[in-house]
N, C-alpha and C positions, 0 to 999 in steps of 0.2 A: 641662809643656805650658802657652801662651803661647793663654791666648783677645782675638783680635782682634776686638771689637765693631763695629768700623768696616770688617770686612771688604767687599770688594765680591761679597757673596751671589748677583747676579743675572748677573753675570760669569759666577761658575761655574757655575750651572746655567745658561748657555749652552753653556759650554763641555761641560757634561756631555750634554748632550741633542745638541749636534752630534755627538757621539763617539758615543753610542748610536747615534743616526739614520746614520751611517755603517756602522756595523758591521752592522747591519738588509741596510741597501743592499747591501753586500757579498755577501751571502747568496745575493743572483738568480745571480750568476756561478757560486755554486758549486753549484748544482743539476744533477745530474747521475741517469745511468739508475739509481744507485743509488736516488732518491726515487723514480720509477717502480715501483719493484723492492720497496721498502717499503708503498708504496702495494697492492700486488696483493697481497704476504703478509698484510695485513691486510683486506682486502677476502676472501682464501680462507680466512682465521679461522674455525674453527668454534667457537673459546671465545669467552676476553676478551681484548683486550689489555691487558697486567701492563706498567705506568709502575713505572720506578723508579729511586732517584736519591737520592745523599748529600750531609746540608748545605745549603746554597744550592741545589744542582740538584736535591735533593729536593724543596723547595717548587716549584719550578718544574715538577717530574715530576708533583704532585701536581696543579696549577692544568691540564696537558695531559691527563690522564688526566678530569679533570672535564669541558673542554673536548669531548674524543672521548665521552664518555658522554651529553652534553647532545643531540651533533648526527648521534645515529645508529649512534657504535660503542661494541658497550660495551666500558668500560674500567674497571679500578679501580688503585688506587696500593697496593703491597708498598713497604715501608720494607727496602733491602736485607741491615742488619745482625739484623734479625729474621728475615727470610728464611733467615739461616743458623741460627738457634734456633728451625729450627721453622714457618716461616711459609713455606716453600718448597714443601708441603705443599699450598697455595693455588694452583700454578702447575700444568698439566697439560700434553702434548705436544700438543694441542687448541688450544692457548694462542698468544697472541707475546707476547715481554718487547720492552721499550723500554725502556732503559737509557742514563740521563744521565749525563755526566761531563766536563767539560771538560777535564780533562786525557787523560781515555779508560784511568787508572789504579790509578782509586779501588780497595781495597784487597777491600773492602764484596762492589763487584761482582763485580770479576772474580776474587772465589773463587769464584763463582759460575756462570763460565762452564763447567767442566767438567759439573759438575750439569747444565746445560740443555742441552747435547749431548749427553749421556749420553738426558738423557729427549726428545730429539730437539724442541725446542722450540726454534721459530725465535725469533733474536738480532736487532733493529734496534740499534741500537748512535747516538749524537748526542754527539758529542764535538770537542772545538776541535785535536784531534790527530789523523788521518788514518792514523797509522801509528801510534797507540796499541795496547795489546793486546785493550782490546774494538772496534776498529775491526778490528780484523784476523780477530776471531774472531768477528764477524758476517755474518749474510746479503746485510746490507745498512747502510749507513753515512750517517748524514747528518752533513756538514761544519759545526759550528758556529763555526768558530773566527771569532776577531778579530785584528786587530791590536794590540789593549792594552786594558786597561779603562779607564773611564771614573774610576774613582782614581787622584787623582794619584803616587798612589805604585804603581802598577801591581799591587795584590793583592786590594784585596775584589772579589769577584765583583758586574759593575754590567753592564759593553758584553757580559760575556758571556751573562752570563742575560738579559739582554733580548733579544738574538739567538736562543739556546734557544727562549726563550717564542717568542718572534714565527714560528722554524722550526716548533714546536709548533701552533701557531694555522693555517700554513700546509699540513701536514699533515692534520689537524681538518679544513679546506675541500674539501681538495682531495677527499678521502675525502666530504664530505656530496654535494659537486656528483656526485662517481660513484654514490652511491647515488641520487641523486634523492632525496632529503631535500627534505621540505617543510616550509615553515610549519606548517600542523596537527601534521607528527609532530614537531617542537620544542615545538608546545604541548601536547602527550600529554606531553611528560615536563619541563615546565613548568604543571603546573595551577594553581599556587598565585598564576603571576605575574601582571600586567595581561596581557601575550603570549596567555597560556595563557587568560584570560577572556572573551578578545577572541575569540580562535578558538575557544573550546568549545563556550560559552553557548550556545544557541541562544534565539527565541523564546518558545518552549514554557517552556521551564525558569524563565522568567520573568513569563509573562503571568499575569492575575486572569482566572481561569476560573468556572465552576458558579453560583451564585449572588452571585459577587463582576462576576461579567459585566454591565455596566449595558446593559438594551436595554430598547428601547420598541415597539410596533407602528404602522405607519403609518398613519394618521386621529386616532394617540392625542392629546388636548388637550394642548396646551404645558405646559399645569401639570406633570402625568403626567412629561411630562422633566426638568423642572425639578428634581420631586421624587428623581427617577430618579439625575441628577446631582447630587445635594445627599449621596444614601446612599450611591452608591458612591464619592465621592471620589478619582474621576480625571479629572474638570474634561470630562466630555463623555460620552454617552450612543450604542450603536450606534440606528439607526433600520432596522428590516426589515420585509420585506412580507409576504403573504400565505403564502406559503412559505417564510417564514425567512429569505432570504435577505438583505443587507445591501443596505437602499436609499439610505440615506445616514446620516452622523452631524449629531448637534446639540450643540455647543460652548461652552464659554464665552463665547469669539469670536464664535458665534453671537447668542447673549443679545446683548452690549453691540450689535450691529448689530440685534436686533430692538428695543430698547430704544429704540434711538434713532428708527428706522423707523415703529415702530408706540407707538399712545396707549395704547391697550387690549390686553392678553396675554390677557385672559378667551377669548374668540373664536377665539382663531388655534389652529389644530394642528399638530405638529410638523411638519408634512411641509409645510406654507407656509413656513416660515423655515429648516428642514433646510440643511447642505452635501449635495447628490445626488451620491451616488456615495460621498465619501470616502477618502479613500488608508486602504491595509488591507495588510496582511501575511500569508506564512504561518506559520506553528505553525515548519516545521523550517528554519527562515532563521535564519544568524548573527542576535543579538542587537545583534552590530555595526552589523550592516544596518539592523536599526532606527534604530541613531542617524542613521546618513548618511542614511535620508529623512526621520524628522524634523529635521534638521536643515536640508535640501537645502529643506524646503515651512515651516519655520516653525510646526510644531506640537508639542505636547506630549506627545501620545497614539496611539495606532492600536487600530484594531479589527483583530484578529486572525480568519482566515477560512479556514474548511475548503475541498475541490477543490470544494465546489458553492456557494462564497461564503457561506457562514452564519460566523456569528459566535460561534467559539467561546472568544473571549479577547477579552483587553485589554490596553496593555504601556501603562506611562507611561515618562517620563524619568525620573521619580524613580527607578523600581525599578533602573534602566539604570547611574544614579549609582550606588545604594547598591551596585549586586552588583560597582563595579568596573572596568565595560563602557566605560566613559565615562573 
């Protein structure tokens, strides 16, 4: 073997990625009532759907089976030469298999085929052979085939399994749009991700509540706030009236504008130099939504507020950052 350093590298991955991108393409023509028909056995599942696939279309059975579990179906991956020692065990008549094979002849599976008709367990079947034996011996067939791989030498598996995955992916869709799959329920089984923090979070789960709550009463001396903002260290202070309720806040922002305004602080009380009113949030509101109106008005902070406007929190950006939110 003869390595040519000087090769023209970006040639071929042209040429590799046009060949993939066509065999993708190809794919729309060959959608037929049998995706339909795949679609509904798995939509009247009462198990899981069982991916499986030898080799290269293993990995691929594996990455679809992750896919359909992410976005609403559950699914898990059976390795299928295990499946025959034992791991078959894992599959019930409750069930559907989904079974990769480019050739549609793997050896793996389709000893496997009697088993699952035996135990009456619907077969989907994705192979690049139409008239292969697990295409023939399933419910349902999805056409993967290509015209050639993307190897020059026409044998490692490249234009196929990216077609595979990409039918895989199209499958995974078309199944979440039936279900009415949503955002929140991708981030129920997404907690861990930005996705999942973004849609969880809410307010509540993050604001400074009980004695971490900075507030003041209104007639109270400027000081009184100052001091107020100084302990709790979220750069602003709620201000409420008589009833508790939120009549405005006093800000950092506020300071440098009294600062400047006024000679003497001794005098003044917080409710002469206050923001009236204040932007406020509730308790059970995405966390995200915090950002977007801090963001949207140019502040830091918000006072968090019960159905009768009191002030039972506090959220800053900071917290917002660190949980992730951001």
């Amino acid at each position: 073997m003869t390595i040519d350093i000087d090769f023209a590298f970006r040639a071929s991955a042209r040429r590799t990625l046009k060949l993939e991108q066509q065999a993708i393409a190809t794919l729309i023509g060959k959608l037929s009532d049998d995706f339909d028909r795949a679609c509904r056995l798995i939509l009247a599942c009462q198990g899981r759907v069982v991916v499986t696939g030898m080799g290269k279309s293993g990995h691929i059975a594996r990455k679809i089976a992750a896919t359909l579990a992410s976005t609403g179906t559950p699914a898990f991956f059976v390795h299928p030469g295990e499946a025959s020692h034992g791991d078959l065990g894992m599959i019930t008549a409750r069930d559907v298999v989904l079974a990769l094979s480019n050739s549609g002849e793997t050896q793996e599976i389709t000893a496997l085929l009697p088993l699952l008709k035996r135990m009456g367990t619907p077969l989907i079947s994705m192979t690049g052979r139409p008239a292969s034996a697990m295409a023939c011996h399933a419910e349902a067939h999805l056409d993967a085939s290509v015209e050639r791989e993307a190897c020059p030498l026409d044998l490692a598996p490249t234009a196929s399994t990216t077609a595979a995955l990409a039918l895989g992916d199209a499958l995974a869709v078309a199944l979440l749009e039936a279900r009415g799959f949503t955002a929140e329920d991708f981030a129920l089984s997404h907690p861990g991700g930005t996705l999942g923090r973004r849609l969880l979070l809410k307010v509540e789960d993050l604001m400074h509540s009980g004695a971490r709550l900075p507030s003041v009463v209104i007639g109270s001396p400027l000081r009184e706030a100052l001091l107020e903002i100084t302990h709790k260290g979220l750069g602003f202070t709620c201000v409420v009236d008589e009833k508790g309720r939120l009549a405005g806040v006093y800000t950092d922002g506020d300071l440098r504008r009294t600062l400047d305004q006024h000679g003497d602080l001794r005098a003044l009380r917080v409710d002469d130099v206050m923001t009236r009113g204040g932007k406020r949030i509730r308790a059970d509101i995405l966390a995200a939504e915090a950002v977007r109106l801090m963001e949207d008005n140019r502040i830091t902070a918000l006072a968090v507020v019960d159905d009768d406007d009191r002030p039972i929190g506090a959220i800053h950006m900071h917290d917002l950052l660190v949980s992730g939110v951001v």
